[in-house]
N, C-alpha and C positions, 0 to 999 in steps of 0.2 A: 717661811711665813710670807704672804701673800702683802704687798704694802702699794698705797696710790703708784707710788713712784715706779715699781716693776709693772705694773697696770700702766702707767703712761709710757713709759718704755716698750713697750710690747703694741700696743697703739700705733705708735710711729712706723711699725713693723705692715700693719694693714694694707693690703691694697684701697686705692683712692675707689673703685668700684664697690667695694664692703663697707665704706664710710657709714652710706645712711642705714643700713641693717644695724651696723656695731650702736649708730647712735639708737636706735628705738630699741635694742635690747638693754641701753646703760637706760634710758628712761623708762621702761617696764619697771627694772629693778628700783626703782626711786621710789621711797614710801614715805607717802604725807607724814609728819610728825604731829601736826595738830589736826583733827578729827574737821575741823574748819574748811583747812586746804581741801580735803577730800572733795567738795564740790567743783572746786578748781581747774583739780587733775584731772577730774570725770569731764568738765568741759573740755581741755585741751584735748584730751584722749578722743572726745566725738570729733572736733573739731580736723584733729590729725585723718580720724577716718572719714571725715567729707573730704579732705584736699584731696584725699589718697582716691576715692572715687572720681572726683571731677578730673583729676590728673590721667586717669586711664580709661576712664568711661570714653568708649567708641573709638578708642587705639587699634582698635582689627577693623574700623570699617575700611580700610584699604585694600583687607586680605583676610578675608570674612573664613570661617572654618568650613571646612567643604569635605563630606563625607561620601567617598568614591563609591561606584557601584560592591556591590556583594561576590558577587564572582561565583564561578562554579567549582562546586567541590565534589569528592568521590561522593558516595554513597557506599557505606561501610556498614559492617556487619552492627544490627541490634545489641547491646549491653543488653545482659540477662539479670 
């Protein structure tokens, strides 16, 4: 059986790089108890996905995507 304790034990195990993923999968799994809170969560939750845009919005204008030319290929027989 599965208990906090072996949960937090296995925790300690994580890379420091997987921290903030493990944290927003343990807070996905977290459900309001009062039908109240629900408005609450629904703020934090947008709120989490503005940070998470303003935090990465225009992270590649240094190293913009750059789609190389096409290049030449055979010319191969028609599918029938």
């Amino acid at each position: 059986m599965v208990t906090r304790n072996l949960i937090k034990e296995e925790i300690d195990k994580v890379q420091d790089s997987h921290l903030e993923i493990l944290y927003r999968i343990v807070k996905a799994l977290e459900t309001p108890s009062d039908p109240k809170n629900f408005a609450v969560t629904k703020e934090i939750k947008t709120s989490n996905w503005k940070e998470f845009i303003e935090s990465t919005y225009g992270c590649m204008a240094d190293d913009p995507i750059y789609r190389g030319e096409q290049g030449q290929y055979e010319t191969r027989e028609a599918i029938r």
